[in-house]
C-alpha positions as CSV (number, residue, x, y, z in Angstrom):
1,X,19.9,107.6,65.4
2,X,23.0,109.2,63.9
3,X,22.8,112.8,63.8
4,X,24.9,115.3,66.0
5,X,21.8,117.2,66.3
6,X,20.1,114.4,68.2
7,X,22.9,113.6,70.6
8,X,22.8,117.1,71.4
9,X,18.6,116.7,72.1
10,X,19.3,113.6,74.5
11,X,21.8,115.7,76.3
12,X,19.6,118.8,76.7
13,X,16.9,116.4,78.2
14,X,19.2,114.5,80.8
15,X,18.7,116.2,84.2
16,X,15.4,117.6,83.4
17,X,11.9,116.7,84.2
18,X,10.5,118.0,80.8
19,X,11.5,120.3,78.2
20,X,9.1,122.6,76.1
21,X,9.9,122.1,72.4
22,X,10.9,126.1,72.0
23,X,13.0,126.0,75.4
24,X,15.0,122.9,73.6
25,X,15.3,125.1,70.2
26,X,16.6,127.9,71.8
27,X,19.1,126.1,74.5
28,X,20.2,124.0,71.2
29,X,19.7,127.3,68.5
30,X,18.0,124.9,65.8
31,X,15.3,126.2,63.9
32,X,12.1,124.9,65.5
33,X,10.9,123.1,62.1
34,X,14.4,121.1,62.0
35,X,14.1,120.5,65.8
36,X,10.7,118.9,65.1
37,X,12.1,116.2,62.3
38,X,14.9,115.3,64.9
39,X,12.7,115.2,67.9
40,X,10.4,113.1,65.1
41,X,13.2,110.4,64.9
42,X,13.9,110.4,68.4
43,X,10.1,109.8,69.3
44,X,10.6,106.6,66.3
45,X,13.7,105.1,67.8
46,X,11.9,105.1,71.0
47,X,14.5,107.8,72.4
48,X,12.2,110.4,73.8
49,X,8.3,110.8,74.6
50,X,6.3,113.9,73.9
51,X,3.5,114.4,76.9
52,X,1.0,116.7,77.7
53,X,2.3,119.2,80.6
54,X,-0.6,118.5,83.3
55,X,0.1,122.1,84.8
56,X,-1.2,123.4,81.3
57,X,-2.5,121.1,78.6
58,X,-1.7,123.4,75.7
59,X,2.1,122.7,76.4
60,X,3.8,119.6,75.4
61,X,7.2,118.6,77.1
62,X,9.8,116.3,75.9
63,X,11.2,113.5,78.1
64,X,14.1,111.0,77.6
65,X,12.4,107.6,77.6
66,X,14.0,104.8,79.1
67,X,16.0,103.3,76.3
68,X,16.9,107.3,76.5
69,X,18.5,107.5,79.3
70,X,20.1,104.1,78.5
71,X,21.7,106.3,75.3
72,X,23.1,109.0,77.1
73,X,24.2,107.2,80.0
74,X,26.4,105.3,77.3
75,X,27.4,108.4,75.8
76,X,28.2,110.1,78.6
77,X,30.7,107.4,79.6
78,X,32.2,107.1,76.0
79,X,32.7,110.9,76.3
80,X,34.8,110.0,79.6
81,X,36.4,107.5,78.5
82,X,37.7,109.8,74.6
83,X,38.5,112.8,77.4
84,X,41.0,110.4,79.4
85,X,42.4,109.0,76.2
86,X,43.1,112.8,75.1
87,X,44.8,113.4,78.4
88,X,47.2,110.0,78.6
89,X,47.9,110.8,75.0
90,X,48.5,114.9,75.3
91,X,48.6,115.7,79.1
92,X,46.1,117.5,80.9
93,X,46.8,121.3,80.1
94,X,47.4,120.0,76.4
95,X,43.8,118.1,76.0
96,X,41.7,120.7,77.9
97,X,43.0,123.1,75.4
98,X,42.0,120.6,72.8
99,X,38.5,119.9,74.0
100,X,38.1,123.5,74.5
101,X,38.8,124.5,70.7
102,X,37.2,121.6,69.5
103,X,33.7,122.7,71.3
104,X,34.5,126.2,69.8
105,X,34.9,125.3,66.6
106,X,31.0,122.8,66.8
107,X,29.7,126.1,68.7
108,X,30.4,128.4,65.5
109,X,29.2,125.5,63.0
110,X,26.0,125.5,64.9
111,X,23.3,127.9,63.7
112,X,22.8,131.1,65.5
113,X,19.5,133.3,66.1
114,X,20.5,136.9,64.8
């Protein structure tokens, strides 16, 4: 598991106790048919498990699965460990200023729901 898109699933789910597919499309602003081929892959690679809500079996939630958690875990401390690079590099003020931009410029290349 490659795609952008799917790191940016795993990090939606970490924290959470369950994540209806819609409330995951519209934090993330996919398109809910390209949300389910990513969730798809994630289900494959053994990323994420779909469940039945027991509060209201019509609903199905998305979990991180162990070897989830594993992922973002590790990619949580790689992102650490790129943001303290940036600041020995660049200096604080300089690499906040970078990381802000560069999430500006992946916000606009993200689709938006006008």
């Amino acid at each position: 598991m490659t795609s952008i898109d799917g790191w940016r699933v795993l990090g939606s789910l970490r924290g959470g106790d369950g994540f209806t597919m819609s409330d995951i499309a519209l934090a993330l602003t996919i398109p809910p048919p390209s949300l389910t081929r990513i969730v798809d892959k994630l289900v494959d690679g053994g990323f994420v498990v779909r469940r039945v809500d027991a509060m209201d079996r019509r609903r199905v939630l998305i979990y991180l699965s162990a070897r989830g958690k594993t992922k973002v875990r590790r990619l949580v401390r790689q992102e650490g460990l790129v943001k303290s690079a940036l600041i020995d590099e660049f200096g604080e003020d300089t690499a906040v200023h970078l990381i802000r931009t560069l999430a500006r410029v992946s916000d606009l290349s993200m689709p938006t729901s006008r």
